[in-house]
N, C-alpha and C positions, 0 to 999 in steps of 0.2 A: 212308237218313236218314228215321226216322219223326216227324214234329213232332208231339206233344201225338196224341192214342186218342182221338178224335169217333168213336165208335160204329164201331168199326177192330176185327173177329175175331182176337184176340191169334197164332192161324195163320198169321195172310198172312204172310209174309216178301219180300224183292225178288228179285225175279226176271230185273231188268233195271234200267239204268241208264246215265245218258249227262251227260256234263257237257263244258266246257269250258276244260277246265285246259290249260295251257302248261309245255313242257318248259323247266327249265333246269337249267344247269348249278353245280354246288358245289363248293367242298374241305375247310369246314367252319370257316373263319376270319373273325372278324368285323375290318375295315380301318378304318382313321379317317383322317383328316388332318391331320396338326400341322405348322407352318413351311414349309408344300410339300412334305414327304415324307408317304407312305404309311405308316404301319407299321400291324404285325399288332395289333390290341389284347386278342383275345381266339383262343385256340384251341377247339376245341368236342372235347371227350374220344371217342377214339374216330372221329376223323374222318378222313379223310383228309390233312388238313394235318397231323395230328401222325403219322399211317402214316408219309409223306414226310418227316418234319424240320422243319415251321415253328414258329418260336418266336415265343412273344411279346416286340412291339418290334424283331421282323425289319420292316427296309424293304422293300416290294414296290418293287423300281427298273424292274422289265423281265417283260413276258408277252411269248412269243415275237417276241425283240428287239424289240418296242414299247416305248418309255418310256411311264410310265404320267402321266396329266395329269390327271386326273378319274376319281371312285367309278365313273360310269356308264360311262366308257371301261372301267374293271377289269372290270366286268360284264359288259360287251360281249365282251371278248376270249375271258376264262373261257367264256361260253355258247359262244363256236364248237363248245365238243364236242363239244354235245349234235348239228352235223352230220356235220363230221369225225371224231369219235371219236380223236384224236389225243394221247396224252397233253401236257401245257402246257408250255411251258420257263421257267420262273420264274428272274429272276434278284435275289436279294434281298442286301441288304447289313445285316452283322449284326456288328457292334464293328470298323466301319471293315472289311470285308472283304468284296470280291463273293464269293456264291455262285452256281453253278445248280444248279436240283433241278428234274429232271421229275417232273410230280402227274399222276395221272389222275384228272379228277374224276369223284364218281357224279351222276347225273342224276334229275331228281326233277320229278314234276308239280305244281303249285301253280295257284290258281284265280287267273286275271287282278287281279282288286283286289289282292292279296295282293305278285304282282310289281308293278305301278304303284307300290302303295304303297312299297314297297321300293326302284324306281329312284327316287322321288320324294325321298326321308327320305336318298337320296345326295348329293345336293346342296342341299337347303335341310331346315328342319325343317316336319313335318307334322304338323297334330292332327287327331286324328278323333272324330265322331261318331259311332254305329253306332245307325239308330234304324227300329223297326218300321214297316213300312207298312202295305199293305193284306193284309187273308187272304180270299180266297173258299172256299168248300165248300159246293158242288154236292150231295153225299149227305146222304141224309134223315138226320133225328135222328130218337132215340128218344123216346116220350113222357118227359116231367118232364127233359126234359135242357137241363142250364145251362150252354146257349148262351156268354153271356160269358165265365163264368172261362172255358173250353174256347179259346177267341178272346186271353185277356190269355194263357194259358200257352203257347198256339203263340207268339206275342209273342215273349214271354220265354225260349220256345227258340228262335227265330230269333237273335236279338240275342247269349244269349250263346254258341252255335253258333259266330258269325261273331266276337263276342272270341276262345275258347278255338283256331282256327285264327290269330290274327293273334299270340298272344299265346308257342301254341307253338312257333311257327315265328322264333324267335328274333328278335323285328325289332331294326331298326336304332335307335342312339342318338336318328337324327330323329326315330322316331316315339312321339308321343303319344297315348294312348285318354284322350278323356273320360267321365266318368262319366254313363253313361245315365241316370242317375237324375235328375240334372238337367236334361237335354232334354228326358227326357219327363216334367220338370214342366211347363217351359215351354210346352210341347205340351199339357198337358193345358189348365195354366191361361189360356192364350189359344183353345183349343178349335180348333187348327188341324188343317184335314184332308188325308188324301192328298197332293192337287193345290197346299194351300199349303205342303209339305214342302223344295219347291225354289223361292217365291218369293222374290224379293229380298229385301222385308220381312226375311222366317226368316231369309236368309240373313246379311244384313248384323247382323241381332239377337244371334243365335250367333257370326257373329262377333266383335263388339266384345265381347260380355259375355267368353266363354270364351275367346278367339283360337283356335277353330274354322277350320283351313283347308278340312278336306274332309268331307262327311256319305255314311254310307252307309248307303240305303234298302234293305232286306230286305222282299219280299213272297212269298206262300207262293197258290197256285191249287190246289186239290184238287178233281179232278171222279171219277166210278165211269168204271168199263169196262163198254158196253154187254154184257148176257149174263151178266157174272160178279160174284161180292163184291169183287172187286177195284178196286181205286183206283189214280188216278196222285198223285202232289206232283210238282209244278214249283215249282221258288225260284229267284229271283233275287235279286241284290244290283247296286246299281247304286253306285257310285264317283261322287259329284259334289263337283264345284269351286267351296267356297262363292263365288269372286271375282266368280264368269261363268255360273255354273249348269250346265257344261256335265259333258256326262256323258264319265268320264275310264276307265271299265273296267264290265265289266257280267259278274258270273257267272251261268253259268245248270247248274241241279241239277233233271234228272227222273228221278224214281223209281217203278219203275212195281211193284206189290203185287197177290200174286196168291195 
């Protein structure tokens, strides 16, 4: 993942790489809740739910003889796969008629804020913020080199980077993206830095105006490798809870350029 070319030999490529993503498990069917039944609200083309048979407005009643009681319970069950590897026993009810159908689900990595977000948006609705933080870079610039755009367009890759994963990744009806563009008015026109990003102040402000429930901070560290042209990026995204400020998932993305 290269953020914004600060004086970067268009050669380097990566050579290495480490992040912190989490396995989970899918079938490709998006569930809602209506009158206390489950049903399927959407199938995803090509997925394994439609491999197997699920329709949309099939009732999920039963993951291996479990009645199902809650989104985060379905999710819970589902993910067993990803240890046992076991195919699932669904038993779903579709024009008054129990059915069972064994799914195999495929398994898939995803970066922590991404699943949070996701058990999150199960049971209540979530907005989000997504909003740049700090960039350090360690490596010289060249003469007449402008510094700031160089600093707003890392930014601005960060940011929407971190939409274009949340956005792919089919989320759930709970979730909300707010428009960056208006936070980081806010941001700019109160001149708040870094460290006030998670004050209560921001916090309670974003929230009342936008009903902002969560903000997530993206920062970017770029230092050389001793010896060589080569450089690292480390990124994080941190997941905070505008209520309480606490930090609720944190990615972290090194890539190392050689």
């Amino acid at each position: 993942m290269i953020i914004g070319c600060m004086h970067v030999p268009p050669s380097l490529v990566p050579e290495e790489s480490s992040n912190n993503r989490v396995k989970v498990a899918k079938i490709g069917a998006l569930v809602d809740k209506k009158e206390n039944v489950f049903y399927v609200q959407k199938v995803f083309p090509k997925s394994q739910a439609e491999n197997y048979g699920i329709r949309v407005n099939d009732i999920i009643y039963k993951v291996d003889n479990v009645k199902i009681k809650d989104l985060n319970q379905l999710r819970e069950l589902v993910g067993r796969f990803v240890y046992n590897n076991k195919p699932l026993e669904y038993e779903i009810i579709r024009d008054g008629n129990h059915i069972t159908l064994y799914i195999t689900p495929i398994v898939v990595e995803i970066y922590p804020t991404i699943d949070k977000i996701t058990k999150i948006a199960s049971s209540s609705p979530i907005s989000l913020a997504i909003i740049a933080g700090d960039v350090y870079n360690s490596l010289q610039a060249p003469p007449n080199f402008d510094k700031d755009s160089w600093y707003k367009s890392v930014k601005n890759g960060m940011t929407s980077s971190a939409e274009r994963e949340l956005l792919n990744g089919a989320p759930p009806d709970g979730f909300k993206l707010i428009d960056r563009n208006i936070i980081d008015k806010i941001i700019e026109e109160q001149k708040i830095s870094q460290s006030g990003l998670v004050s209560a102040e921001f916090r309670t402000k974003i929230g009342k105006m936008y009903g902002v429930t969560h903000i997530m901070i993206c920062s970017l560290s770029r230092y050389g490798i001793g010896g060589t042209k080569g450089y690292v990026d480390e990124l994080t995204r941190k997941l905070i809870n505008i209520e309480n400020g606490s930090i609720e998932a944190t990615d972290y993305i090194k890539s190392v350029y050689k």
